[in-house]
Steps between C-alpha positions, in 0.01 A plus 500: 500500500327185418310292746705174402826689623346639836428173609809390445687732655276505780549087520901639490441762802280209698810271461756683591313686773427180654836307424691867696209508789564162572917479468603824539259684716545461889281682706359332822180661448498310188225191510426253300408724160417380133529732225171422353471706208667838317328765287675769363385820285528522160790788544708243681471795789325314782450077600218447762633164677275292640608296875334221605613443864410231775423558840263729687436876460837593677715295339370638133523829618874479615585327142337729307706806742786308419467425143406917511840617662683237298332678201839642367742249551231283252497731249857509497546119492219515240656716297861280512311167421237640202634674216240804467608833365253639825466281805145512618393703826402182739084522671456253770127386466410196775303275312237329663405221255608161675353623811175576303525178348501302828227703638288426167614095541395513887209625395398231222632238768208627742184529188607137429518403852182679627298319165664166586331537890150610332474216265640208690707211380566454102666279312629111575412621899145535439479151371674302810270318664156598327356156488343564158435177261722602231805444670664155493257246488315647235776507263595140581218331339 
């Protein structure tokens, strides 16, 4: 199957997957998830999903369990909502990315901090009150 059609129907599968997790799907387990992304095989056979969930450790782990157990039911809704002659076999995968991603921008934050305290002052703050003869009266005349 060509590429151009897998990643549309894998757009299709994130959409709907998302659209029935988020209506349809009532588990108390159930945190705040984001379908983040859908690959499927070639054959149509298998789609990895991948969850992005907020909170701590726990609360992942008991969305992904639910998301697991409600593994089914989602296939069936799936199947109802896309027109496929074979609905896909549904992998929860957590995916980790936004979490990496504020990890990564914490750490930036603390390089550009840390240089900021090694060089001192830059800018229009290193120029307050240096007494130096080209300010003001200089230009004046």
């Amino acid at each position: 199957m060509k590429r151009q059609r897998l990643e549309k129907i894998d757009h299709l599968i994130q959409r709907e997957l998302a659209r029935i997790v988020g209506e349809v799907l009532k588990d108390p387990r159930l945190g705040f998830v984001t379908i983040t992304r859908v690959d499927t095989t070639a054959d149509l056979n298998y789609a990895k999903v991948y969850v992005g969930c907020i909170g701590d450790r726990h609360q992942v782990k008991q969305s992904l369990l639910a998301l697991e157990s409600a593994k089914r039911f989602l296939r069936g809704e799936l199947g109802e909502a896309v027109d496929l002659r074979h609905t896909p076999e549904l992998l929860f995968v957590e995916d980790r990315s936004a979490e990496k991603a504020i990890a990564l921008t914490h750490l930036i934050d603390e390089v550009v901090n840390e240089e900021r305290a090694q060089s001192g002052p830059s800018g229009p703050e290193a120029f307050k009150g240096s007494g130096s003869p080209s300010s003001g009266a200089a230009r004046d005349e």
